[in-house]
MILOMI-703387 format. One record per atom (N, C-alpha, C, O, CB): x, y, z; residue in three letters. Coordinates in steps of 0.2 Angstrom, whole numbers, plus 5000, padded with zeros to 4 digits. Glycine has a CB too. Example, Ala and Ser with C-alpha at 12.3 -4.5 7.8 and 13.67 -1.06 7.14 Angstrom:
<recs>
506649725039ala 506249785039ala 506649845039ala 507149835042ala 505749785045ala 506449895035ser 506849955036ser 506450005039ser 506750065040ser 507049975029ser 
</recs>
This chain:
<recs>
553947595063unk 553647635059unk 553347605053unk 552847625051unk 554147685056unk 553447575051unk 553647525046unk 552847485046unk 552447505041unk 554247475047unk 552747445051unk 551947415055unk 551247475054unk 550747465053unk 552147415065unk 551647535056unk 551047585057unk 550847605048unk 550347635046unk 551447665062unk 551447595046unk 551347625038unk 550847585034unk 550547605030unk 552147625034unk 550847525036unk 550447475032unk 549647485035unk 549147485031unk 550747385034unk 549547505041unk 548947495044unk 548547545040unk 548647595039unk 548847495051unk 547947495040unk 547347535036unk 547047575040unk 547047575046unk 546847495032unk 546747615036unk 546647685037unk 545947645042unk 545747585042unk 546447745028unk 545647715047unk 544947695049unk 544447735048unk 544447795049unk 544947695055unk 544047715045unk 543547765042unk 543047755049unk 543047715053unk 543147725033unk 542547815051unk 542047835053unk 541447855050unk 541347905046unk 542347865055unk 540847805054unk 540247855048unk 539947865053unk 539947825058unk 539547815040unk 539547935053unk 539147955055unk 538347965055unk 538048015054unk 539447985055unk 538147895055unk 537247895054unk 536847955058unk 536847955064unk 536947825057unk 536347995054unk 536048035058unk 535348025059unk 534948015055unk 536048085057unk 535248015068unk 534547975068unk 534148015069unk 534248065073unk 534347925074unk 533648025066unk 532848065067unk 532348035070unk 531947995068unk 532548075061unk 532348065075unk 531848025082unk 531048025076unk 531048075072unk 531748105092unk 530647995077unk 530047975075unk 529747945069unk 529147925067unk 529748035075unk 530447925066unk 530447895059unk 530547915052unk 530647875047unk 529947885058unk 530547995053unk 530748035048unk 530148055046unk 529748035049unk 531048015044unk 530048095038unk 529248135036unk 529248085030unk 529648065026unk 529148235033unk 528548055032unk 528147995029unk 527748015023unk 527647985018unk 527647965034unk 527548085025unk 526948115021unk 526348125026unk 526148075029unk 526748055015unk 526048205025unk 525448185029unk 524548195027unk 524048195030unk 525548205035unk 524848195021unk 524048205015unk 523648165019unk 523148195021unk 524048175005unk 523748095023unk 523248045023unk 522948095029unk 522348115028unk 523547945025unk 523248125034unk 523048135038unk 522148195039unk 521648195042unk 523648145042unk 522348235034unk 521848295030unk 521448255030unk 520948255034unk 521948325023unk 521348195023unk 521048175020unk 520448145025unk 519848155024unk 521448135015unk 520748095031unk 520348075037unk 519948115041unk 519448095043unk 520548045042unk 520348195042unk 519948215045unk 519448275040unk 519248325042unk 520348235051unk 519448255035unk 518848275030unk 518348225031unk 517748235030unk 519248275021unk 518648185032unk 518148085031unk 517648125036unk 517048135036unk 518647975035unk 518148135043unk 517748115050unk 517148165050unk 516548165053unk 518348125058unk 517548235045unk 516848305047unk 516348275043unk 515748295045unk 517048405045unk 516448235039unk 515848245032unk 515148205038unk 514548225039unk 516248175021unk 515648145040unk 515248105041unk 514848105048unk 514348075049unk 515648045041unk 515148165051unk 514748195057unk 514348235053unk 513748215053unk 515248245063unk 514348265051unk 513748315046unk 513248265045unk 512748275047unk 513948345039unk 513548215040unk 513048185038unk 512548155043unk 511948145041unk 513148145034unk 512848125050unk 512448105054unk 512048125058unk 511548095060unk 512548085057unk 512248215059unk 511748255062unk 511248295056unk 510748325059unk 512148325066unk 511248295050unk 510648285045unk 510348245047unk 509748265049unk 510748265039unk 510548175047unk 509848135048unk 509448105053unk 508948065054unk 509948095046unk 509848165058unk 509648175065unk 508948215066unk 508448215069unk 510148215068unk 509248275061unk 508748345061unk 508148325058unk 507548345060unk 509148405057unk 508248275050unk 507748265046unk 507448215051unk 506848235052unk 507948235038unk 507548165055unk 507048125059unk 506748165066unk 506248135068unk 507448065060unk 506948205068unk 506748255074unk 506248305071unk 505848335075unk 507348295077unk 506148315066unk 505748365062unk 505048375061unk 504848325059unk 505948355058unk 504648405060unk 504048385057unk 503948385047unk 504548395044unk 503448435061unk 503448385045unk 503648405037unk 503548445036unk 503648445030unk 503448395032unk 503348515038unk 502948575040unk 503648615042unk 503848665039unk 502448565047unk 504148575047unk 504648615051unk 505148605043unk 505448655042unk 504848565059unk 505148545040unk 505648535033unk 505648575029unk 506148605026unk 505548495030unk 504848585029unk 504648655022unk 504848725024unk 505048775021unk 503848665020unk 504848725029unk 505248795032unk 505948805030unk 506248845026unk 505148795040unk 506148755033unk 506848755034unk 507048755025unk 507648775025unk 507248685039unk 506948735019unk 506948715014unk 506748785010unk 507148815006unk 506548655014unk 505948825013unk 505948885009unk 506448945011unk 506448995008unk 505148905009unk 506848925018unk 507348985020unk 507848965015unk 507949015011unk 507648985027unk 508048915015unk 508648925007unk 508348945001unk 508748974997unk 509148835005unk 507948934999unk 507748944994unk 507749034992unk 507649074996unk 507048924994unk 507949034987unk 508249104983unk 507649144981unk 507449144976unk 508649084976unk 507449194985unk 506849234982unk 507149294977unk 507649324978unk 506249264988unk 506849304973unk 507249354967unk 506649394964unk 506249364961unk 507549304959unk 506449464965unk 505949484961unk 505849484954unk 506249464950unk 505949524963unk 505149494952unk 505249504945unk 505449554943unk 505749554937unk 504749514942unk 505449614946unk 505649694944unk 506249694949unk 506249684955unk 504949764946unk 506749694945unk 507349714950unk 507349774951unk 507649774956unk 507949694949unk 507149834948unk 507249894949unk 506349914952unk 505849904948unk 507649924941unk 506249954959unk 505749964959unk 505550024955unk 505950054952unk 505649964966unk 504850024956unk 504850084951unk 504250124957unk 503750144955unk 504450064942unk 504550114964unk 503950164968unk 503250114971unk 502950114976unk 503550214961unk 503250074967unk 502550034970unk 502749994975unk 503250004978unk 502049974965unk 502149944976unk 502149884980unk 501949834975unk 502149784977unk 501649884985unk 501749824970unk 501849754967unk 502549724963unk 503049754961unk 501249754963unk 502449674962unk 502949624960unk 503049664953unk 503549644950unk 502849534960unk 502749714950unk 502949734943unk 502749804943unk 502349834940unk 502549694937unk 503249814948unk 503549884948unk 503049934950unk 503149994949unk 503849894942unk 502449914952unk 501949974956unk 501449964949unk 500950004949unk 502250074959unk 501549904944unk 501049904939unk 500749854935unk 500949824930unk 501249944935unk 499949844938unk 499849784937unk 499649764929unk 499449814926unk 499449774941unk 499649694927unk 499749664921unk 498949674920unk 498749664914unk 500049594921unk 498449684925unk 497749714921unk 497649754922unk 497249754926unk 497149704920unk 498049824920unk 498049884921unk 497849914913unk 497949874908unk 498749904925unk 497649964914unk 497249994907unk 497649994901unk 497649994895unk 496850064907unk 498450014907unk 498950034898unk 499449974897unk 499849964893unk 499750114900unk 499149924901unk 499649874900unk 499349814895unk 499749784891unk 499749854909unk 498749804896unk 498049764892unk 497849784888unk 497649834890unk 497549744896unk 497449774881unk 497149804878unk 496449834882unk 496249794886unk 497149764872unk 496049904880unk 495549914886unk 494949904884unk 494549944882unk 495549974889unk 494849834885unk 494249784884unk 494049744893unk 493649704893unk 494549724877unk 494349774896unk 494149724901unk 494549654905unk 494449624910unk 493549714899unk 495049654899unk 495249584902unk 495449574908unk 495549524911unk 495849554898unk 495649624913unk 495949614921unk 495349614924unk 495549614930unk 496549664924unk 494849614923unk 494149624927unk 494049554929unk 494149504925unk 493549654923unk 493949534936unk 493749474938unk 493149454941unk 492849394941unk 494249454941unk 492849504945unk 492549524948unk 491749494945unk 491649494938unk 492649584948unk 491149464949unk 490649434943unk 490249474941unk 489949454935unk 490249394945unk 490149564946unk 489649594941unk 489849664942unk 489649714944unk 488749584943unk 490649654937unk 491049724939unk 490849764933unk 490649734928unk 491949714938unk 490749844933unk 490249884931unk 491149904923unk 491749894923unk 489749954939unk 490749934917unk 491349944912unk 492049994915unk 492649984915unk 490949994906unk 491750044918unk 492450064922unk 493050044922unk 493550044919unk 492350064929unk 492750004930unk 493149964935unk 493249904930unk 493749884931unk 492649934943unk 493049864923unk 493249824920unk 494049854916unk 494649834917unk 492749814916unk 493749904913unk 494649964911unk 494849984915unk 495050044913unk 494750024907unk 495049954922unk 495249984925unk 495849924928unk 496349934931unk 494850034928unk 495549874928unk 495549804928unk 495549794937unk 495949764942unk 496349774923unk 494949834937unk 494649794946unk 494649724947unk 495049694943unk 493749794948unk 494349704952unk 494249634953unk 493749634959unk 493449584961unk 494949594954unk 493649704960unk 493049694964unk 493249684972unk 492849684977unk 492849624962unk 494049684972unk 494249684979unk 495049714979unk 495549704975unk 494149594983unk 495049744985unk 495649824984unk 496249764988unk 496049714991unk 495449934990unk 496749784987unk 497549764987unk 497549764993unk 497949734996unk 498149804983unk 497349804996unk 497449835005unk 497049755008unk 497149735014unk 496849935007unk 496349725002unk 495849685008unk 496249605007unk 496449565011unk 494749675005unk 496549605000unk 496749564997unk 497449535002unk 497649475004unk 496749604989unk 497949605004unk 498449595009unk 498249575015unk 498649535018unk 498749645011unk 497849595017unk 497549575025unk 497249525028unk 497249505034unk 497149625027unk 497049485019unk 496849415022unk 497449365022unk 497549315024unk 496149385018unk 497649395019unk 498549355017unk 498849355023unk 499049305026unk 499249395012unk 498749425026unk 498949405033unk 498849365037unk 499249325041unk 498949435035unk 498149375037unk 497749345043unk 497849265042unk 497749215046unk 496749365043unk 498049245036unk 498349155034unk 498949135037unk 499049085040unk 498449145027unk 499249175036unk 500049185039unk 499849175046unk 500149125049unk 500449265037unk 499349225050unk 499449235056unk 499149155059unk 499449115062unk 499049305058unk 498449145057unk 498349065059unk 498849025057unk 499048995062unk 497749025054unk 499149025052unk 499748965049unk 500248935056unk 500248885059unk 500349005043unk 500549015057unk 501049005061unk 500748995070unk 501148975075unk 501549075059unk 500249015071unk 500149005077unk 499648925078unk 499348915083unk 499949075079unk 499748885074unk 499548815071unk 500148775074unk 500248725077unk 499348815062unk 500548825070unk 501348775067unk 501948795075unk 502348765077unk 501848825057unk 501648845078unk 502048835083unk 502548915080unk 502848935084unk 502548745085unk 502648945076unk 502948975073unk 502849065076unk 503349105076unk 502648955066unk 502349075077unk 502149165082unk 502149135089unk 501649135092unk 501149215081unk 502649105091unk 502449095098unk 502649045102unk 503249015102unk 501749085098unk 502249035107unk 502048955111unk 501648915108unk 501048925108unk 501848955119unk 501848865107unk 501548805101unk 500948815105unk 500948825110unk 501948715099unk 500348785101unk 499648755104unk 499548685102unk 498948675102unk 498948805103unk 499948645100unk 499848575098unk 500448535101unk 501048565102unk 499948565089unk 500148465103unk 500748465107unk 501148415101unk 500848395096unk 500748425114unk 501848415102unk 502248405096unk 501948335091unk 501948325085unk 503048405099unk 501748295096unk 501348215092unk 500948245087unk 501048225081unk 500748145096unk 500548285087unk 499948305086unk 500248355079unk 499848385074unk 499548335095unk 500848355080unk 500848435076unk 501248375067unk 501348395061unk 501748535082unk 501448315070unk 501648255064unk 501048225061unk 501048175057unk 502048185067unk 500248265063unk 499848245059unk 499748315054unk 499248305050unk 499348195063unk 499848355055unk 499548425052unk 500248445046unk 500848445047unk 499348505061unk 499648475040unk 500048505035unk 500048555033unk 499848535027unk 500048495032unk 500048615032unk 499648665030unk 500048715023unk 500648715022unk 499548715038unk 499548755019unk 499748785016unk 499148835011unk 498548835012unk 500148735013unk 499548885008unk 498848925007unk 498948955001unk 499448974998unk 498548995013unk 498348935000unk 498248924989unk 497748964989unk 497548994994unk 497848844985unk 497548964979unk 497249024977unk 496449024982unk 496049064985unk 497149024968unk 496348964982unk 495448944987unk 495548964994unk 495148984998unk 495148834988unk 496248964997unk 496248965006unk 496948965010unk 497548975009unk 495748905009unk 496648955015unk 497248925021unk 496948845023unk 496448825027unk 497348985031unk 497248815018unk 497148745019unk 497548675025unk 498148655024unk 497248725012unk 497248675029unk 497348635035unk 497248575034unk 496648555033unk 496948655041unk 497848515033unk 497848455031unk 497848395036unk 498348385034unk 498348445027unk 497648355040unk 497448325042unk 497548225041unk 497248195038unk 496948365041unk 498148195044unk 498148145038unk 498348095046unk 498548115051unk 498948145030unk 498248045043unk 498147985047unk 499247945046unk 499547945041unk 497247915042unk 499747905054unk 500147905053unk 499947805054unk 499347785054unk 500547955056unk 500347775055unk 500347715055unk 500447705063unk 500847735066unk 500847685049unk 499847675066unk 499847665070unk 499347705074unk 499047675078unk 500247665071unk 499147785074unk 498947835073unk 498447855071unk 498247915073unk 499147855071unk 497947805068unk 497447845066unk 497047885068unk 497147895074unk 497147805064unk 496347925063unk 496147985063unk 495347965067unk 495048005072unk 496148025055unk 495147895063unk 494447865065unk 494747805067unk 495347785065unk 493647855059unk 494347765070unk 494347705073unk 494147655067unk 493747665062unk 493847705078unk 494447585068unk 494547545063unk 493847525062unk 493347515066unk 494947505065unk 493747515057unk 493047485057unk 492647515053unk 492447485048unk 492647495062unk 492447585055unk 491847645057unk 492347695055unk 492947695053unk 491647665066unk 491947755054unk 492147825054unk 491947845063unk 491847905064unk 491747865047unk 491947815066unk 491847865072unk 492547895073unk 493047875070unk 491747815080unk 492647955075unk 493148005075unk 493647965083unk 493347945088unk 492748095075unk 494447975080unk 494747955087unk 495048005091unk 495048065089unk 495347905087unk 495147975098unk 495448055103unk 495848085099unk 495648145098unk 495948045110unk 496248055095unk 496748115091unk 496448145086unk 496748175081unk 497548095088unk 495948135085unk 495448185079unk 494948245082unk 494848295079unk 494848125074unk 494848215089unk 494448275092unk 494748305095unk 494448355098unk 494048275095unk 495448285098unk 496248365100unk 496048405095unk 495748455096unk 497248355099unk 496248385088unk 496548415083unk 496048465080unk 496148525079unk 496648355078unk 495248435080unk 494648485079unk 494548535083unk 494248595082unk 493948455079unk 494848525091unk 494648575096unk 495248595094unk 495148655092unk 494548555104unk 495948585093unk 496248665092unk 496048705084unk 496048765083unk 497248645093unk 495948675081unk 495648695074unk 495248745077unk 495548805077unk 495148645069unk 494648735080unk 494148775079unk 494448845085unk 494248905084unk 493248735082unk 494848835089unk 495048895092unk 495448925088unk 495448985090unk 495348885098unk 495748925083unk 495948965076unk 495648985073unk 495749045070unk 496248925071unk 494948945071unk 494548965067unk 494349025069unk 494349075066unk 494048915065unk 494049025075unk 493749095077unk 494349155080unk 494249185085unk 493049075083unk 494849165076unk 495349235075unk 495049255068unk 495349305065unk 496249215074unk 494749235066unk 494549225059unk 493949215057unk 493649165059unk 494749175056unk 493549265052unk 492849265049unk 492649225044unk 492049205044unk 492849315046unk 493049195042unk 493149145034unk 492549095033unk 492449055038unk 493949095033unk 492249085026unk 491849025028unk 492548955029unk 493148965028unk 491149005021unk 492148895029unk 492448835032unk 492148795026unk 491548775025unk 492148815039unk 492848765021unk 492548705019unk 492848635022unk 493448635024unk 492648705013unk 492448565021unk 492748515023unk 492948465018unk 492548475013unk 492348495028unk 493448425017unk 493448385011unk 493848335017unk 494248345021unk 493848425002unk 493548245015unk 493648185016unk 494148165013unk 494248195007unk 493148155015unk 494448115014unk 494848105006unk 494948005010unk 495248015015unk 495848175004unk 494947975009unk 495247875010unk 495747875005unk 495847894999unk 494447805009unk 496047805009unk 496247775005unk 495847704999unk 495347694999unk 496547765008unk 496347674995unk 495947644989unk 495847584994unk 496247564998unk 496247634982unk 495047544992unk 495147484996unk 495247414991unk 495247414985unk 494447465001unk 495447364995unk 495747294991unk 495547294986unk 495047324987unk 495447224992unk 495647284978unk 495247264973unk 494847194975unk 494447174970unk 495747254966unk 494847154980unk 494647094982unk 493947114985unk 493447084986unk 495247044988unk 493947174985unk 493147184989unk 492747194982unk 492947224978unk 493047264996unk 492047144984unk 491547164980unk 491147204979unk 490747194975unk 491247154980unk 491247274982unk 490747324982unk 491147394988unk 491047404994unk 489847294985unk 491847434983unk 491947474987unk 491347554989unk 490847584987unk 492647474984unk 491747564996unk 491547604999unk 491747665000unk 491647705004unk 491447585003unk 491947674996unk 492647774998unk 492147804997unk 492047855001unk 493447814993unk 491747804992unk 491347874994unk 491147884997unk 491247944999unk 491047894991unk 490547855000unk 490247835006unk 490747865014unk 490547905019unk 490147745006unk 491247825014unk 491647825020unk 491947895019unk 491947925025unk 492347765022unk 492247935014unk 492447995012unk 492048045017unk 492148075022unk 492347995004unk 491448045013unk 490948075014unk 490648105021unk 490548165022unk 490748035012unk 490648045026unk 490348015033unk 490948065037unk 490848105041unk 490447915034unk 491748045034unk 492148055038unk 492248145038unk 492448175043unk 492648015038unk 492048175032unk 492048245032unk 491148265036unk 491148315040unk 492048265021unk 490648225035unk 490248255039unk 490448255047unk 490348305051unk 489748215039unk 490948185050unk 491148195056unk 491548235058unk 491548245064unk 491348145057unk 491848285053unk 492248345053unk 491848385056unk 492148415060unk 492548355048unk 491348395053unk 490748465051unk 490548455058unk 490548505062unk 490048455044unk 490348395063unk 489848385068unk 490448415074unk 490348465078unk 489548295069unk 491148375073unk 491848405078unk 491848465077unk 491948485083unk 492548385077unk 491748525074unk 491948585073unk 491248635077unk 491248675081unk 492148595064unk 490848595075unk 490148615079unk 490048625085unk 489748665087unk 489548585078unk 490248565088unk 490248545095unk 490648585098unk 490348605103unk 490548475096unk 491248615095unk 491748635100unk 491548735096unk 491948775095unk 492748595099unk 490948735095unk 490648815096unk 490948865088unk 491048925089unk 491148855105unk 490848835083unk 490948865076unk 490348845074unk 490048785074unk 491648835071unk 490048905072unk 489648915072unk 489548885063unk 489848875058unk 489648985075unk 488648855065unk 488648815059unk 488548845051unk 488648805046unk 488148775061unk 488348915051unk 488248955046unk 488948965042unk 489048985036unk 487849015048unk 489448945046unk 490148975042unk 490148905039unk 490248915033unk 490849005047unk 490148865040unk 490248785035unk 489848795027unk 489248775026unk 489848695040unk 490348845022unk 490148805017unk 489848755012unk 489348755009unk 490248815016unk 490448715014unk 490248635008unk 490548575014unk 490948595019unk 490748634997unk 490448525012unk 490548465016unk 490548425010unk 490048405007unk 490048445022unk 491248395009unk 491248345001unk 491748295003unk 492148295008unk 491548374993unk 491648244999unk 492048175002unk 492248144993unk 491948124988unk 491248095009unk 492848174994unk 493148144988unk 493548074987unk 494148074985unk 493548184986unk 493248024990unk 493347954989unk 494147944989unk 494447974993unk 493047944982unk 494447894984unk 495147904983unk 495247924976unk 495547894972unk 495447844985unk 494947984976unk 495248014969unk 495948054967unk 496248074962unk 494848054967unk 495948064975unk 496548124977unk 497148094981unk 497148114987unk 496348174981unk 497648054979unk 497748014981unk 498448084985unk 498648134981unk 497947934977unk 498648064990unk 499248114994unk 499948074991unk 500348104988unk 499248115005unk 499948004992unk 500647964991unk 500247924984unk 499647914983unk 501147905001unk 500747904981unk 500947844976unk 500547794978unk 500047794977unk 501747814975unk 500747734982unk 500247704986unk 499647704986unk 499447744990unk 500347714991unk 499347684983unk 498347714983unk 498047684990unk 497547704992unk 497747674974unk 498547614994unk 498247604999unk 498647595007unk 498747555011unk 497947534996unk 499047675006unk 499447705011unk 498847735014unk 498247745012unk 500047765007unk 499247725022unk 498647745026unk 498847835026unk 498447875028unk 498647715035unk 499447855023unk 499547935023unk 498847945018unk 498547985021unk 500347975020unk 498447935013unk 498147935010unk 497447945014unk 497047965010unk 498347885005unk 497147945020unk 496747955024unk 496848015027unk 497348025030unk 496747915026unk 496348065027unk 496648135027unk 496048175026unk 495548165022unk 497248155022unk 495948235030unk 495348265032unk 495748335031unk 496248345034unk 495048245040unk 495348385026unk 495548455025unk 495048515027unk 494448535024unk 495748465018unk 495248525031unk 494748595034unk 494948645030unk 495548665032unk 494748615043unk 494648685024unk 495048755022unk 494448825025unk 493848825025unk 495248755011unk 494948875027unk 494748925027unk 494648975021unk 495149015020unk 494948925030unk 494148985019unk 493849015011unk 494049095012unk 494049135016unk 492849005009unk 494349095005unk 494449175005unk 493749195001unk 493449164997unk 495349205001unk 493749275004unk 493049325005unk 493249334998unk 492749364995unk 493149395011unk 493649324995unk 493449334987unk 493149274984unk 493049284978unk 494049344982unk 492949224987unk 492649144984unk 491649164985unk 491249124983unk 493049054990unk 491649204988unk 490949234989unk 490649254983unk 490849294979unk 490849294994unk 490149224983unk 489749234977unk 488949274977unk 488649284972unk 489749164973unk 
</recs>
């Protein structure tokens, strides 16, 4: 008894194992798979931006864009200021200032005409819209095949529906040398001119080059500007546009430069615009 009495006690521990290591923390794991989505995104952006045309960008670009009227509350009309225009007789002192018109009679000046009704004014807007998009592939089944549609820019200003025309690297519009016009310049005139005639509109042509060397003695843009807007005028003829609709034919040298670069081949570039019926004089 005595033997047993002295013996030390036995202690027992009981360690408890947790199969997998136990919790570490797992913020890291979020945080990677925030990494992994950002960086998939980012790679299909620069997917989309390189599969794209610039045409196709501006689209996609004026859809996010926030259109907001001026009049938030309508007031019955159709125009942006509530069915009442800013040369309207009560709106202008009534001297004529909204008259635009060249030989608008006193009336129609206080009344602030212009010589052309909102109804003709809408319908050629349309009819820009309607060329634009069936140019751009946009009403339809494209009529450009997609190479062809990385040289075309389009947009429509107070003068027209302006059809931009620009040379890419490798690509060019004329042949080196010369302004002789290349195969990809007389696709481009033959699908033009089947647009052109959905449409009444005169036709202007404008040239535009790039700057050449300052090493040359005697530059030439105006000259080549020029040539290469006539060569426009003769393509548009050929393929059955009729020659009385070609207003003006001008070759603005390198005054108009497209890019920073004054001797960027984007800077080579042929604009056919279609003239709105209010530029008639």
């Amino acid at each position: 008894m005595s033997a047993q009495a002295n013996a030390a006690p036995v202690i027992i521990k009981k360690k408890k194992v947790i199969a997998g290591g136990g919790h570490h923390g797992g913020a890291w794991k979020v945080a990677y798979a925030d990494f992994v989505t950002a960086m998939m995104a980012f790679f299909m952006l620069m997917w989309l931006l390189n599969a794209t045309t610039e045409q196709q960008r501006k689209g996609i670009a004026d859809y996010f864009s926030p259109t907001i009227p001026i009049n938030r509350v309508s007031g019955g009309g159709n125009g942006a200021f509530g069915g009442e225009s800013i040369f309207s007789e009560m709106t202008l002192p009534k001297n004529g200032t909204g008259a635009t018109a060249p030989h608008s009679s006193l009336e129609d000046q206080a009344r602030g005409a212009s010589g052309t009704s909102e109804g003709e004014k809408n319908a050629e807007q349309e009819a820009f819209e309607a060329v634009e998009a069936m140019l751009m592939g946009r009403g339809g089944e494209t009529m450009v095949m997609e190479n062809a549609l990385k040289h075309i820019v389009t947009r429509i200003t107070d003068e027209g529906l302006v059809i931009e025309l620009f040379e890419l690297e490798n690509a060019p519009l004329f042949k080196e040398g010369n302004d002789e016009p290349a195969q990809l310049l007389r696709d481009l005139a033959a699908v033009i001119a089947e647009l052109a005639k959905t449409v009444t509109n005169r036709i202007a042509i404008g040239g535009h080059v790039r700057s050449d060397p300052v090493v040359l003695a005697q530059s030439v843009v105006w000259e080549r500007s020029a040539n290469r807007a006539a060569q426009m005028r003769q393509l548009l003829e050929d393929v059955s546009i009729d020659a009385k609709r070609v207003h003006r034919v001008t070759g603005h040298a390198d005054r108009s430069l497209a890019v920073r670069d004054p001797m960027a081949r984007r800077n080579n570039r042929i604009e056919v615009i279609l003239l709105r019926d209010t530029k008639r004089n």
